[in-house]
C-alpha positions as CSV (number, residue, x, y, z in Angstrom):
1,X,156.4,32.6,135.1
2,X,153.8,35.2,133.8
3,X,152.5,37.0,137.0
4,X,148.6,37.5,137.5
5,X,146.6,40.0,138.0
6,X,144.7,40.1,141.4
7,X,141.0,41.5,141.9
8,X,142.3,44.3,143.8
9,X,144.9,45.3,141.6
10,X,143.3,45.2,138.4
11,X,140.4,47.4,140.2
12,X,143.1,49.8,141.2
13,X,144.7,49.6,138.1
14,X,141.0,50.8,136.6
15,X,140.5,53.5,138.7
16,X,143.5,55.0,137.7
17,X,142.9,54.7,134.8
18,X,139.8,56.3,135.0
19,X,141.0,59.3,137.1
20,X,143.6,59.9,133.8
21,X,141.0,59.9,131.4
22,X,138.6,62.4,132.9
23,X,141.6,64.4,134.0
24,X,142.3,64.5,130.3
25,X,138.3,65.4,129.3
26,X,138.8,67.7,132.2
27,X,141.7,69.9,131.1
28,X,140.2,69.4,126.9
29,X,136.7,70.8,127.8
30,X,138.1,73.7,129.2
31,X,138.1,73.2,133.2
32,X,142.1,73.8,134.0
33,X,140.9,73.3,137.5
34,X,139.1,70.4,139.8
35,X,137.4,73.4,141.5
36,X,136.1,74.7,138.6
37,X,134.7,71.3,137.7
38,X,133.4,70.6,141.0
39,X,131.9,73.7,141.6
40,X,130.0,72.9,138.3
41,X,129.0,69.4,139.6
42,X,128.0,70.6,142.7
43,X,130.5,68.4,144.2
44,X,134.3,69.1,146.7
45,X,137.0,69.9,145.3
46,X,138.3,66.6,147.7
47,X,135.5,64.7,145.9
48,X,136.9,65.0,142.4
49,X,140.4,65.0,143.7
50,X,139.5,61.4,144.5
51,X,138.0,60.5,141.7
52,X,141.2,61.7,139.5
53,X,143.8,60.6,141.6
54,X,142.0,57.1,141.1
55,X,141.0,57.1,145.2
56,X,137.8,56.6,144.3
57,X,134.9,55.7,142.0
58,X,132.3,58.5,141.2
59,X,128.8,57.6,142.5
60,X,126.5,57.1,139.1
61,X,124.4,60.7,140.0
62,X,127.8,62.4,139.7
63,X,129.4,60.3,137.2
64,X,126.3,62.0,134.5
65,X,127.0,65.0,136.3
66,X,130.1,65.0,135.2
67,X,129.6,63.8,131.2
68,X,127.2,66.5,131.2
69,X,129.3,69.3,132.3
70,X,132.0,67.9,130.0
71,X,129.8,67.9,127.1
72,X,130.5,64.0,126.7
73,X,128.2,61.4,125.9
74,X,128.0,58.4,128.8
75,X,130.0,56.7,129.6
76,X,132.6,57.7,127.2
77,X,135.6,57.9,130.2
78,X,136.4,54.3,131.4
């Protein structure tokens, strides 16, 4: 029997995801911190603890902070 994949976990499974990747932009563009990011995007360190630890999603105002600070083109990180 193949399991399935529930809405919830595939969601968590994505936000991880997501957290890894811009952990990965993150530490490539030069921020070896979260503070240092945050303190860019005018956001907590908590905040973008969050995000990267795939806690939360980025609302879309700090999401394009955050491709802008990383020099990336949106939305280049899910």
């Amino acid at each position: 029997m193949i399991p399935h994949c529930t809405g919830m976990e595939n969601e968590n499974r994505n936000l991880k995801r997501f957290g890894q990747n811009l952990k990965a932009h993150r530490l490539d563009s030069g921020f070896p911190t979260l503070r240092s990011l945050a303190d860019k995007v005018g956001i907590s360190y908590k905040s973008l603890f969050n995000i990267e630890s795939g806690l939360n999603w980025p609302s879309m105002p700090v999401y394009l902070r955050i491709c802008q600070e990383l020099k990336l083109p949106d939305p280049p990180l899910f």
